[in-house]
C-alpha positions as CSV (number, residue, x, y, z in Angstrom):
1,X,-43.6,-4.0,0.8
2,X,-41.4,-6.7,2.4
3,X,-38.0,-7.5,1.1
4,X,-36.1,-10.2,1.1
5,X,-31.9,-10.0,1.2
6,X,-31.0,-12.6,-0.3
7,X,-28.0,-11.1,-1.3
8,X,-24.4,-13.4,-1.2
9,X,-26.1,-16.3,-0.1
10,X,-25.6,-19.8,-1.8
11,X,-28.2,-21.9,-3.1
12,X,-30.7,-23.6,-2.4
13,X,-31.4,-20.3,0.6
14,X,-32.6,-17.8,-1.8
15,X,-35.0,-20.3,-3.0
16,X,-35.9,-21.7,0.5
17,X,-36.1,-17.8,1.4
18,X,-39.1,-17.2,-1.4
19,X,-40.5,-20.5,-1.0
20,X,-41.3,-19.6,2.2
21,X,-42.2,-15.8,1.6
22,X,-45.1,-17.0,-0.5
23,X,-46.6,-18.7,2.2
24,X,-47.0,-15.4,4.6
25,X,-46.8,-13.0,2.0
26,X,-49.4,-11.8,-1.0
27,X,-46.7,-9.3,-2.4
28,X,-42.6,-8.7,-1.7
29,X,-39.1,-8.3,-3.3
30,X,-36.3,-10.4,-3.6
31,X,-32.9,-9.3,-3.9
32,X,-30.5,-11.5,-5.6
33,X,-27.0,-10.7,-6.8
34,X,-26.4,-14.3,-8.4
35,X,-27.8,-15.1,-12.0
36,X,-28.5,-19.1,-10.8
37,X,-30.1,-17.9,-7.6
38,X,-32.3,-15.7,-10.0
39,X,-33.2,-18.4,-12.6
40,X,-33.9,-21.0,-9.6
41,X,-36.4,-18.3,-8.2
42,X,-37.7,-17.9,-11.8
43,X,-38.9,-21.6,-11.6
44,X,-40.3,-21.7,-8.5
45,X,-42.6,-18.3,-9.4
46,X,-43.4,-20.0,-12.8
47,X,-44.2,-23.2,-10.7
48,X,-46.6,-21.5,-8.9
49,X,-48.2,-19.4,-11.2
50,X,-47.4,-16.0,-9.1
51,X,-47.0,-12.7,-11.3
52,X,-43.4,-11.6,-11.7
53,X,-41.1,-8.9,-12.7
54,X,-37.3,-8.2,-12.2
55,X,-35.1,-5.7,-12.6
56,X,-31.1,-5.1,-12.9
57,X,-29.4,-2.5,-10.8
58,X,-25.6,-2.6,-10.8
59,X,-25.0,-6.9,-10.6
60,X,-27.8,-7.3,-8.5
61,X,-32.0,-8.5,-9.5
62,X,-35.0,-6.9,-8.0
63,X,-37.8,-9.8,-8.0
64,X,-40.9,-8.2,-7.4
65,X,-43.5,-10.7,-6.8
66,X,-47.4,-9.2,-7.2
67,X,-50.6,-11.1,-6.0
């Protein structure tokens, strides 16, 4: 599965990051260790419609995004 590091970078790149992993992906991870970069990455997914589940590990958010 590709992941995405998004890790310590300021917004709007994590978002930019996913926005364009949805184009050439059907399913990947995003890693995130910033609760806004999480919620803008909520929106987008909800946006779009695309099936979504994260998890916490330590302070950082495993978005998993499914087909």
């Amino acid at each position: 599965m590709k992941i995405i590091d998004a890790r310590g970078r300021g917004c709007p790149e994590p978002v930019l990051m996913t926005k364009k992993a949805l184009k050439d992906h059907d399913s990947f991870e995003v890693i995130v260790n910033e609760h806004v970069a999480k919620e803008n990455i909520f929106r987008l997914l909800n946006k779009t419609g695309k099936n979504f589940h994260v998890t916490k590990e330590n302070n950082e958010f495993k978005i998993t995004i499914e087909k």
